[in-house]
PDB file of N, CA, C and O in Angstrom:
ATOM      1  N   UNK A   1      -2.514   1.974  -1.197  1.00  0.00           N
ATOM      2  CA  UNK A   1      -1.222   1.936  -0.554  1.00  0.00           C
ATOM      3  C   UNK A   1      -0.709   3.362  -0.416  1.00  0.00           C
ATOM      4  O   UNK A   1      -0.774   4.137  -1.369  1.00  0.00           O
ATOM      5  N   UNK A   2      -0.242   3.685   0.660  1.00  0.00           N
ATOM      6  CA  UNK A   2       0.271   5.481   0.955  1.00  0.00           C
ATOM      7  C   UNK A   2       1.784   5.202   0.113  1.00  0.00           C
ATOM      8  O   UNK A   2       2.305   4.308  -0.552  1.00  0.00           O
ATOM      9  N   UNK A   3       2.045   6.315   0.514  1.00  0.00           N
ATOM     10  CA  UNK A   3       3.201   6.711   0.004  1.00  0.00           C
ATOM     11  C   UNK A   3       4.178   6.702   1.071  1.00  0.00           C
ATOM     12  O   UNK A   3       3.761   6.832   2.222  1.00  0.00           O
ATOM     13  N   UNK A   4       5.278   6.583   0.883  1.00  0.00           N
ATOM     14  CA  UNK A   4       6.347   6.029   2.155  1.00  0.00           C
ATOM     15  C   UNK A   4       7.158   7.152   2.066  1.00  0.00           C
ATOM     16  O   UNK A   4       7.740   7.434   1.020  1.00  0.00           O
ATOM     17  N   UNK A   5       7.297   8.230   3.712  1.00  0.00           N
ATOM     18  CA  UNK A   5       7.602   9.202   3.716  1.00  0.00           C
ATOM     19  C   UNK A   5       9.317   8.498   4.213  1.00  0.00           C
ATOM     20  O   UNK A   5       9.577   7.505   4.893  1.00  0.00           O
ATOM     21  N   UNK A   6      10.072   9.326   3.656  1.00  0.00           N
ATOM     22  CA  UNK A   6      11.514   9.428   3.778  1.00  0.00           C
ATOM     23  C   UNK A   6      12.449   9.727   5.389  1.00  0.00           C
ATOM     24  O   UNK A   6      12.730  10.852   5.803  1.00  0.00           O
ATOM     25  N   UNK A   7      12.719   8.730   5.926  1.00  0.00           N
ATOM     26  CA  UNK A   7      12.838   8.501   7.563  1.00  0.00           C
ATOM     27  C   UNK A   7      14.400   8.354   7.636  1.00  0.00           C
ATOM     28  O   UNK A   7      14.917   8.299   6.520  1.00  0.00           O
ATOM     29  N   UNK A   8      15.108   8.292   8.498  1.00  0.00           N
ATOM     30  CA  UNK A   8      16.097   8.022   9.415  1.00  0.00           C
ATOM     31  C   UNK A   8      15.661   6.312   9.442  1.00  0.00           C
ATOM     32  O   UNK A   8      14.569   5.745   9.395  1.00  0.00           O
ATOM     33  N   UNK A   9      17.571   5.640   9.576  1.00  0.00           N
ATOM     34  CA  UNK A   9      17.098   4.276   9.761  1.00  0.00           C
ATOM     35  C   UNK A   9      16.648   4.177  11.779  1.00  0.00           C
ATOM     36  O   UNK A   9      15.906   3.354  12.315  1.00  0.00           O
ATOM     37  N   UNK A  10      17.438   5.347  12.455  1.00  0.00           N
ATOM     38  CA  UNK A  10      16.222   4.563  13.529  1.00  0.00           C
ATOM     39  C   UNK A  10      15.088   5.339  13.988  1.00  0.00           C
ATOM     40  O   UNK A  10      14.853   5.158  15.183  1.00  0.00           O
ATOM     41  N   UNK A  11      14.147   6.326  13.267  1.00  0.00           N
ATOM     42  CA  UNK A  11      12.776   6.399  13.054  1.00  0.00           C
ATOM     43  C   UNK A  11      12.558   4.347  12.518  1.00  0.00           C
ATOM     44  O   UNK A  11      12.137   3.496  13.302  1.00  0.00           O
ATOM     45  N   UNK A  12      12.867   4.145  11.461  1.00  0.00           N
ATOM     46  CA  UNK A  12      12.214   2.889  11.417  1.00  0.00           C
ATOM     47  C   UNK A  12      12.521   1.861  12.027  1.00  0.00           C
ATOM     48  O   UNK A  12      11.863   0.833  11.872  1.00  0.00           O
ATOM     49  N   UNK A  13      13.566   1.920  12.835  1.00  0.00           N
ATOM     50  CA  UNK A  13      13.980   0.853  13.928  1.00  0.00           C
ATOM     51  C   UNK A  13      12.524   1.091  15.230  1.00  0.00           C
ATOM     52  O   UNK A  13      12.008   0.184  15.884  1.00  0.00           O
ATOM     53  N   UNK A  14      12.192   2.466  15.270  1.00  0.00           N
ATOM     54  CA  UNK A  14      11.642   2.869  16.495  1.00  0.00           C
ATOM     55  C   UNK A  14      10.028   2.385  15.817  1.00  0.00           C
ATOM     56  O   UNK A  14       9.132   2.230  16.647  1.00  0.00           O
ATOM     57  N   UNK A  15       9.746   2.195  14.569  1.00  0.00           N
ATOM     58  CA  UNK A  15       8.638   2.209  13.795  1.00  0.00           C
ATOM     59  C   UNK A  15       8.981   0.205  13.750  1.00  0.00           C
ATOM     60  O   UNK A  15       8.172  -0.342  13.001  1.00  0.00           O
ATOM     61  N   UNK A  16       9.521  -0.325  14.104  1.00  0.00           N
ATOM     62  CA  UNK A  16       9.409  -1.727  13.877  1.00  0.00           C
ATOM     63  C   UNK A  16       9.122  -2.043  15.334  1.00  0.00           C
ATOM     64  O   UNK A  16       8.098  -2.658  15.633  1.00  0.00           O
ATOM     65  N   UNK A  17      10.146  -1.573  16.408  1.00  0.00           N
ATOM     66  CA  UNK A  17       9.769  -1.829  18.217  1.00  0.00           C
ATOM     67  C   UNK A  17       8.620  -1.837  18.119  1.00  0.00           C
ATOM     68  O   UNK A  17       8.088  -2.783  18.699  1.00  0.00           O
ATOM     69  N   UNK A  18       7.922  -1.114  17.575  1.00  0.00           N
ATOM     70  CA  UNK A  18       6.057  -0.960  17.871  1.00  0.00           C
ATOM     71  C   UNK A  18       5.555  -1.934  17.492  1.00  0.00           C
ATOM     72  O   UNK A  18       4.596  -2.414  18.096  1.00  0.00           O
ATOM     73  N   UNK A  19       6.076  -2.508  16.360  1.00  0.00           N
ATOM     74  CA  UNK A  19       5.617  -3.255  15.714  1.00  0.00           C
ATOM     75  C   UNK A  19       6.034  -5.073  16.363  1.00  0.00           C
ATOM     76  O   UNK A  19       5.929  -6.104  15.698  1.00  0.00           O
ATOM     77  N   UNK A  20       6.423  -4.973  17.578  1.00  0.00           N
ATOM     78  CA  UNK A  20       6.966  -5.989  17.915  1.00  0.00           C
ATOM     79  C   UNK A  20       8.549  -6.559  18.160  1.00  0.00           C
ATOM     80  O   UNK A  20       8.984  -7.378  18.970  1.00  0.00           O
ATOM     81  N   UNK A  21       9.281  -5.679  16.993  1.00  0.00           N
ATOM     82  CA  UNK A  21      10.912  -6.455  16.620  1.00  0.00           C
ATOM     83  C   UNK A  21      11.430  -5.711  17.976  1.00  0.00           C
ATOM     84  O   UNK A  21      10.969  -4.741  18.579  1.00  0.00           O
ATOM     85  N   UNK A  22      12.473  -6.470  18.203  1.00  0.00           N
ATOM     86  CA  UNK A  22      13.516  -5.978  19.280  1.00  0.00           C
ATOM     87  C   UNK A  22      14.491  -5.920  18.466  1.00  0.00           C
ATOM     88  O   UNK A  22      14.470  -6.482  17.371  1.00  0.00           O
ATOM     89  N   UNK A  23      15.609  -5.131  18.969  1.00  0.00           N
ATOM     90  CA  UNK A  23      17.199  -5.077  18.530  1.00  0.00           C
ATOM     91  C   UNK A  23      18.335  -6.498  19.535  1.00  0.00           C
ATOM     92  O   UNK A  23      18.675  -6.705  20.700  1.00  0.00           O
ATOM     93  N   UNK A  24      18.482  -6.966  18.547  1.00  0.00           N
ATOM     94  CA  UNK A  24      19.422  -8.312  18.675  1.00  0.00           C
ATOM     95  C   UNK A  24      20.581  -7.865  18.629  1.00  0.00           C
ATOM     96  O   UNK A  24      21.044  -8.024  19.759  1.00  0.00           O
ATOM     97  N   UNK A  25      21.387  -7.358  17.928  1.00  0.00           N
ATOM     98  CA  UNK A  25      22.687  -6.667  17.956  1.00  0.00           C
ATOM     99  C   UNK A  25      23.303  -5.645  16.640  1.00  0.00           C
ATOM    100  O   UNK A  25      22.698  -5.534  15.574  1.00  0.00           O
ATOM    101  N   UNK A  26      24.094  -5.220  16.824  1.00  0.00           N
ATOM    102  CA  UNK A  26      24.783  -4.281  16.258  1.00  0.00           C
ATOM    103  C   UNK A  26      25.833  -5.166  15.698  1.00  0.00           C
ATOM    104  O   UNK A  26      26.670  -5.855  16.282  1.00  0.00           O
ATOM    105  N   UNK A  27      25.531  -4.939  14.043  1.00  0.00           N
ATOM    106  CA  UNK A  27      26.798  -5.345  13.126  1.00  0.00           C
ATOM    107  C   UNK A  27      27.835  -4.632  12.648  1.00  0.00           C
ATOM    108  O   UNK A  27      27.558  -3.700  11.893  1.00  0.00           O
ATOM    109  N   UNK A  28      28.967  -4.846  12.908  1.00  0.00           N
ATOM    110  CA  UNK A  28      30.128  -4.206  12.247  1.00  0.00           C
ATOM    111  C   UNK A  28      30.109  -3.246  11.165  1.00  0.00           C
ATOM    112  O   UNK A  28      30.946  -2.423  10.793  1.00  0.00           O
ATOM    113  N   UNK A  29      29.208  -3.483  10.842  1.00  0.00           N
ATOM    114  CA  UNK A  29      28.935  -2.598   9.177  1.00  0.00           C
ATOM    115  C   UNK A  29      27.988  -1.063   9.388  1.00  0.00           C
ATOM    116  O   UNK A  29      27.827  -0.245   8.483  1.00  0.00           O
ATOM    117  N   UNK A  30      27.499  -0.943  10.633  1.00  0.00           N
ATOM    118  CA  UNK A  30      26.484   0.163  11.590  1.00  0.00           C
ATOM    119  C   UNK A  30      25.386  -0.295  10.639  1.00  0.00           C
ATOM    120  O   UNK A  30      25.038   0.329   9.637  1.00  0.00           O
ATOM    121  N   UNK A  31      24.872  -1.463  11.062  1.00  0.00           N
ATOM    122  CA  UNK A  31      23.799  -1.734  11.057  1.00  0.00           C
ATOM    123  C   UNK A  31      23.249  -2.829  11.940  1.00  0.00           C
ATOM    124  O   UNK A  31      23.834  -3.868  12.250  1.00  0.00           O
ATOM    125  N   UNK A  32      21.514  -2.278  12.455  1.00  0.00           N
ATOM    126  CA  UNK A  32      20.984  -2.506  13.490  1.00  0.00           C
ATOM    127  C   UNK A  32      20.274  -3.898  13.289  1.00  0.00           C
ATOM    128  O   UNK A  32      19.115  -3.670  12.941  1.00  0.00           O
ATOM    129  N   UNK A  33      20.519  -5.277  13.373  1.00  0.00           N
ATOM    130  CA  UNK A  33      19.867  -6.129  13.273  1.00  0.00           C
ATOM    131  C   UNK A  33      18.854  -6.477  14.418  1.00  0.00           C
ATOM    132  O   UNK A  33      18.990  -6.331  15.633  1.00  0.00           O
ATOM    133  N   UNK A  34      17.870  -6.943  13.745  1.00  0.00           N
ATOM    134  CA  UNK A  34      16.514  -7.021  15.054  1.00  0.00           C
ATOM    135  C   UNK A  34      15.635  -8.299  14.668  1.00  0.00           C
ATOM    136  O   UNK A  34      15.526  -8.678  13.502  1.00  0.00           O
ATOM    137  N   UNK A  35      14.992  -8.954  15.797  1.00  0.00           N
ATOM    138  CA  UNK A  35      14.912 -10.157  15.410  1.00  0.00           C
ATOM    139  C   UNK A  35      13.192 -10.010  16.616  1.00  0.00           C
ATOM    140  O   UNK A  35      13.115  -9.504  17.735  1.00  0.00           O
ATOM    141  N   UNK A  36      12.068 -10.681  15.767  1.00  0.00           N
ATOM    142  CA  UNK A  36      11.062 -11.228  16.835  1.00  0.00           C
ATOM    143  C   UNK A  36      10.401 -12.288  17.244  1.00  0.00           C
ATOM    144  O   UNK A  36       9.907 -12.730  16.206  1.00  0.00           O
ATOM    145  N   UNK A  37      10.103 -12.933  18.068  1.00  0.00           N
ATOM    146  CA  UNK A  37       9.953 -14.163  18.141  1.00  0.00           C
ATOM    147  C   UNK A  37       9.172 -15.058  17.180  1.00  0.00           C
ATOM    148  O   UNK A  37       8.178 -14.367  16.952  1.00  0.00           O
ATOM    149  N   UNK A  38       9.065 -15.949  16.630  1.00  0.00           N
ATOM    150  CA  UNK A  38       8.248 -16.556  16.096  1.00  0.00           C
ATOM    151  C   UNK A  38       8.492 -16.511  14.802  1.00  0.00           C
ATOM    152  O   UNK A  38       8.024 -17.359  14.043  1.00  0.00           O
ATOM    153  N   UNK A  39       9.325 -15.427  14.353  1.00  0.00           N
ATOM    154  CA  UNK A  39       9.870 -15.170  13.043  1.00  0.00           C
ATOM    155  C   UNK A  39      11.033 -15.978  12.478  1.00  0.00           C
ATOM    156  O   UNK A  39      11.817 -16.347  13.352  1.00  0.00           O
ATOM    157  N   UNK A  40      11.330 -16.331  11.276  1.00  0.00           N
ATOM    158  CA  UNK A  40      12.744 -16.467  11.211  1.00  0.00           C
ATOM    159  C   UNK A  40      13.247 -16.039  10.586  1.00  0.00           C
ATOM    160  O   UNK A  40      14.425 -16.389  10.511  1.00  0.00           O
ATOM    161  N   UNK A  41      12.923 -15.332   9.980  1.00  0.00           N
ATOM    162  CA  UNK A  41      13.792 -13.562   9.400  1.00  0.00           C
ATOM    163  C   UNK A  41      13.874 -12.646  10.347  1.00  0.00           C
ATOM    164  O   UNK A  41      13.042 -12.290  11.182  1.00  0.00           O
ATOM    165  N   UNK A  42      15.574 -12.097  10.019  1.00  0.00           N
ATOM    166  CA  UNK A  42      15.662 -10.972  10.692  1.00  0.00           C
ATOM    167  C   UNK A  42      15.879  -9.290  10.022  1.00  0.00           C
ATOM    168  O   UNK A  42      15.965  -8.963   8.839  1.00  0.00           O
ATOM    169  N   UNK A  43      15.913  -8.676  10.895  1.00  0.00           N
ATOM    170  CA  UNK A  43      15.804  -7.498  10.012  1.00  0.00           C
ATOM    171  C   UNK A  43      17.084  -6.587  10.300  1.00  0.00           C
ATOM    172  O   UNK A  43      17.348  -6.251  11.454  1.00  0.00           O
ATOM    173  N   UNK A  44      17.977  -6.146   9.068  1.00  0.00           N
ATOM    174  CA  UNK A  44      19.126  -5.534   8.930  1.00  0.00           C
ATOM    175  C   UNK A  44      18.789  -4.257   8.598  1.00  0.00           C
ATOM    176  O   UNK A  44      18.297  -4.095   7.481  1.00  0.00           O
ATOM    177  N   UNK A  45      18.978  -3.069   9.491  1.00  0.00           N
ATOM    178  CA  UNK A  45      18.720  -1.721   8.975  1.00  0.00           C
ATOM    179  C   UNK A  45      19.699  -0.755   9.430  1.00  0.00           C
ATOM    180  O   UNK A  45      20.082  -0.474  10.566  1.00  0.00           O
ATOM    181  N   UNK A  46      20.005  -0.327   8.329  1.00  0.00           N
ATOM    182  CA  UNK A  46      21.550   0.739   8.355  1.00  0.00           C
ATOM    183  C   UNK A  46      21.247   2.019   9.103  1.00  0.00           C
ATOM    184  O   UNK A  46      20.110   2.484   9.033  1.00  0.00           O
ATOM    185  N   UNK A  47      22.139   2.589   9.777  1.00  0.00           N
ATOM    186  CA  UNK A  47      22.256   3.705  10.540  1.00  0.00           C
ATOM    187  C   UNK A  47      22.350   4.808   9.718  1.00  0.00           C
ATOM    188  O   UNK A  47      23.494   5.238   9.865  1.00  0.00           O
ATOM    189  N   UNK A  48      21.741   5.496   8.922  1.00  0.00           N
ATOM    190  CA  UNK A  48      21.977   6.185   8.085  1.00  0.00           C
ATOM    191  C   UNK A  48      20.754   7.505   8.322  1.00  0.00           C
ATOM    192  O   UNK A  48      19.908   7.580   9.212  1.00  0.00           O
ATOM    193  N   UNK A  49      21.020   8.457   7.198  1.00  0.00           N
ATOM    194  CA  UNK A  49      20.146   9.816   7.540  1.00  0.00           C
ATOM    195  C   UNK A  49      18.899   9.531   7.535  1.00  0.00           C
ATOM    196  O   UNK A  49      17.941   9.566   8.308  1.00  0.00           O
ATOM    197  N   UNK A  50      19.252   9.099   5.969  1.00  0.00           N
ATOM    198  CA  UNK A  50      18.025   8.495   4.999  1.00  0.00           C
ATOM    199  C   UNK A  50      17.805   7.091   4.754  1.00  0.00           C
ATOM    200  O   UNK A  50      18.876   6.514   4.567  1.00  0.00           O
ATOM    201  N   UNK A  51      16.943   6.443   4.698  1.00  0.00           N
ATOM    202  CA  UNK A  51      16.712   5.009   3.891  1.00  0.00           C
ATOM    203  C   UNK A  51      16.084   5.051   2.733  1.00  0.00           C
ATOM    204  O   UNK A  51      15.060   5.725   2.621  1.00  0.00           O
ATOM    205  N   UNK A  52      16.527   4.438   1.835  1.00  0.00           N
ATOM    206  CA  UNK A  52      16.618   4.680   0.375  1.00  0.00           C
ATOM    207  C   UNK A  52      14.830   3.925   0.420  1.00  0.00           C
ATOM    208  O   UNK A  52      14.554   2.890   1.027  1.00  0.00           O
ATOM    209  N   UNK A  53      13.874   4.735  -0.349  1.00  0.00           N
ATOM    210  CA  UNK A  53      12.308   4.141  -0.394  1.00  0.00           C
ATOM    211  C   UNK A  53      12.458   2.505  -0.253  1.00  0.00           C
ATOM    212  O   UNK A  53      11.987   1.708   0.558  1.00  0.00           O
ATOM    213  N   UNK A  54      13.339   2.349  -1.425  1.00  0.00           N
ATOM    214  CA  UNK A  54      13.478   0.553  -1.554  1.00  0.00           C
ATOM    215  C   UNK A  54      13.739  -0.284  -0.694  1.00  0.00           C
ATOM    216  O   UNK A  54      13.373  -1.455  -0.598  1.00  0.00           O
ATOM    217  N   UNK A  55      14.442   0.382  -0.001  1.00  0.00           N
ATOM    218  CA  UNK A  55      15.105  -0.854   0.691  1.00  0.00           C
ATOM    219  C   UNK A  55      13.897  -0.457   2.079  1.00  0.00           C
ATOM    220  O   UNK A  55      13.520  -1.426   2.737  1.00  0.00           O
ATOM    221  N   UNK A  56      13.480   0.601   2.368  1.00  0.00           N
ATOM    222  CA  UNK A  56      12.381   0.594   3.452  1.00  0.00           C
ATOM    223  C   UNK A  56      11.275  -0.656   3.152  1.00  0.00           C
ATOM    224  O   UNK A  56      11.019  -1.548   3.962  1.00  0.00           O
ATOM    225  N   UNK A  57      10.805  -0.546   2.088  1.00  0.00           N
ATOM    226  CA  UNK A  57       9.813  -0.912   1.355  1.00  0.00           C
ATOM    227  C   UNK A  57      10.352  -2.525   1.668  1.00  0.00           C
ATOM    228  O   UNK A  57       9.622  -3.213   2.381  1.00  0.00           O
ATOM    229  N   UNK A  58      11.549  -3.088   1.167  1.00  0.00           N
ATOM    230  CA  UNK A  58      11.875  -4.324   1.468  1.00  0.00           C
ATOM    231  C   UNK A  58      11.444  -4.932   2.653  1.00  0.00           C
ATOM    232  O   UNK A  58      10.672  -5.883   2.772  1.00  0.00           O
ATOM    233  N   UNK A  59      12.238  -4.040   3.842  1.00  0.00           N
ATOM    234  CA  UNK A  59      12.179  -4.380   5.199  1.00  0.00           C
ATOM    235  C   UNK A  59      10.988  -4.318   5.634  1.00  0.00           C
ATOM    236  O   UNK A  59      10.779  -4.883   6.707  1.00  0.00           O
ATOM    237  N   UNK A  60      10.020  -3.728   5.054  1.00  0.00           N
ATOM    238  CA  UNK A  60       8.544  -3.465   5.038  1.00  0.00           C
ATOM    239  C   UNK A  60       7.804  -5.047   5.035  1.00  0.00           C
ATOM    240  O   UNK A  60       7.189  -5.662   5.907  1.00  0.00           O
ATOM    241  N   UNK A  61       8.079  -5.289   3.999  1.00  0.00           N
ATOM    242  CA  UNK A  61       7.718  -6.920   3.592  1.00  0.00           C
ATOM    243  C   UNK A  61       8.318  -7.978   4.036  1.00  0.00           C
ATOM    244  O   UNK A  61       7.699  -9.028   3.865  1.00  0.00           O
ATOM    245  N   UNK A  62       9.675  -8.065   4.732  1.00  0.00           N
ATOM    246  CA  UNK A  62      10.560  -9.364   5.557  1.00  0.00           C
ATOM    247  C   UNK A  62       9.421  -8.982   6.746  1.00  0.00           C
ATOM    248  O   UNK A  62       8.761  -9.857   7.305  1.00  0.00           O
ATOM    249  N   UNK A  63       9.305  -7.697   7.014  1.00  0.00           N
ATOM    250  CA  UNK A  63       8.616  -7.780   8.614  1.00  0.00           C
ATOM    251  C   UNK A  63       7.313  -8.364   8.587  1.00  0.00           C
ATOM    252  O   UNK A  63       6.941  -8.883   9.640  1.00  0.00           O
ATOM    253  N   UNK A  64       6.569  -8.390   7.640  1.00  0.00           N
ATOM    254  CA  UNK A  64       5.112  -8.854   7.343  1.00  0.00           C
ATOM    255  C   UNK A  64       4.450  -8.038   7.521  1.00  0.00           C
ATOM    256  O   UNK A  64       3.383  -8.434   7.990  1.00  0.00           O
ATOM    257  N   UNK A  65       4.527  -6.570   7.334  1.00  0.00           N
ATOM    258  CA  UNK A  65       3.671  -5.561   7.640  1.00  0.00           C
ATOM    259  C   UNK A  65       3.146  -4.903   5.971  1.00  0.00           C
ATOM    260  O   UNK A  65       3.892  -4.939   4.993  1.00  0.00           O
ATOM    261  N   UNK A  66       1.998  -4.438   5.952  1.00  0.00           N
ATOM    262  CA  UNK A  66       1.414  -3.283   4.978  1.00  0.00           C
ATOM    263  C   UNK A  66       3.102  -2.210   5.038  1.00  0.00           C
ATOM    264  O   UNK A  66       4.133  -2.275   5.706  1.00  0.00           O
ATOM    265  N   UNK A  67       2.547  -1.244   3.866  1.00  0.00           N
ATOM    266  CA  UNK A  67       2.961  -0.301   3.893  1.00  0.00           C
ATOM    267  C   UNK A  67       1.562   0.584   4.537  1.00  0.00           C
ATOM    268  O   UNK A  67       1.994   1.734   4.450  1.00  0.00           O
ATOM    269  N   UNK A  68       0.945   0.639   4.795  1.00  0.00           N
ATOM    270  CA  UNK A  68      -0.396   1.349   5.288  1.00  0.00           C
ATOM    271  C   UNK A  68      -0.291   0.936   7.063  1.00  0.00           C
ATOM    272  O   UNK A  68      -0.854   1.640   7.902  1.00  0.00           O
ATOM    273  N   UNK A  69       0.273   0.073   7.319  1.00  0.00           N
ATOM    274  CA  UNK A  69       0.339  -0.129   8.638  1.00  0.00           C
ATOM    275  C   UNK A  69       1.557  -0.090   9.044  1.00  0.00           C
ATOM    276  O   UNK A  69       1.693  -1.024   9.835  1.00  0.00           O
ATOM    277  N   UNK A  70       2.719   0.603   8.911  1.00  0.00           N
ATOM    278  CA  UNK A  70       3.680   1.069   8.376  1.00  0.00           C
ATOM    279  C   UNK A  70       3.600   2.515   9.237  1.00  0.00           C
ATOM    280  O   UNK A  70       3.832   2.920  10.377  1.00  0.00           O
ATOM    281  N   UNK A  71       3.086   3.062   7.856  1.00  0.00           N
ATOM    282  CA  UNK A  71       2.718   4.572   8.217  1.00  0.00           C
ATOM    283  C   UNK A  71       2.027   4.655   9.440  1.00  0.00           C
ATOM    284  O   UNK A  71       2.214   5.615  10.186  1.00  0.00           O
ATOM    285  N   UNK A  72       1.297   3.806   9.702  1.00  0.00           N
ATOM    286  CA  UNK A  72       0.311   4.181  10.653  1.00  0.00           C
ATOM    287  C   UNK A  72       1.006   4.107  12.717  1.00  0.00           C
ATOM    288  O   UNK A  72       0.629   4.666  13.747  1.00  0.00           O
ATOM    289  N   UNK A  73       1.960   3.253  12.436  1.00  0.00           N
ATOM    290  CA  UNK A  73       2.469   3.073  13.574  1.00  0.00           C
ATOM    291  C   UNK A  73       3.536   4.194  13.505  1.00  0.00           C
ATOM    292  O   UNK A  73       3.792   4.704  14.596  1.00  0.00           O
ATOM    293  N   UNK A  74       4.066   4.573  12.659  1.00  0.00           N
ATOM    294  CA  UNK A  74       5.140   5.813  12.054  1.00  0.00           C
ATOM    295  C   UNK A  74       4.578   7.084  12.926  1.00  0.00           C
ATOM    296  O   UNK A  74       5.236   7.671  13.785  1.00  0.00           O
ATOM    297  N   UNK A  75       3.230   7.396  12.537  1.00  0.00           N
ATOM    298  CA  UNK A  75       2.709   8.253  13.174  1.00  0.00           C
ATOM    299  C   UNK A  75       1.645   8.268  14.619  1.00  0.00           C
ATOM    300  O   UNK A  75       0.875   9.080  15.133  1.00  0.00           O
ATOM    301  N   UNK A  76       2.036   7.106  14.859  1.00  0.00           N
ATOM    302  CA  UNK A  76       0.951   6.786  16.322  1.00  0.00           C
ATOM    303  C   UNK A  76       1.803   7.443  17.395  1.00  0.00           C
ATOM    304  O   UNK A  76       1.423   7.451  18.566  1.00  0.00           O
TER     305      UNK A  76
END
C-alpha cells in the first residue's frame, strides 16, 4: 500500500471524476458532495487546503477504490 500524499480537497474531487464520481451538489457547509451511478454511497469532501490523511483514506474506501489506485489516477 503507498503512502497517501497530502492534496487539496479538489485535487481529490478531480482524483475521484477519473475515477467515475460526478459532483451532485454543493452543501452549505463548503463541501462538495458527489454521487455515481450504481452506488449508494455518496461522497462528502470539504473544500479545504489540506485533507486530513484520515479522512482521505475514508473517502478512499466509501469510493471502493485501493489506496494504490488512488495514487495512480492522482498522478495519471
Amino acid at each position: 500500500m503507498g503512502k497517501l500524499p497530502v492534496i487539496s480537497g479538489w485535487e481529490a474531487i478531480r482524483v475521484f471524476e477519473k475515477a467515475g464520481w460526478l459532483i451532485d451538489r454543493r452543501a452549505r457547509s463548503r463541501h462538495i458532495v458527489m454521487k455515481k451511478s450504481g452506488m449508494i454511497t455518496t461522497l462528502s469532501i470539504p473544500e479545504h487546503k489540506t485533507l486530513d490523511r484520515g479522512l482521505l483514506r475514508a473517502l478512499i474506501r466509501d469510493a471502493q477504490l485501493s489506496v494504490d489506485e488512488f495514487i495512480k489516477l492522482l498522478y495519471e
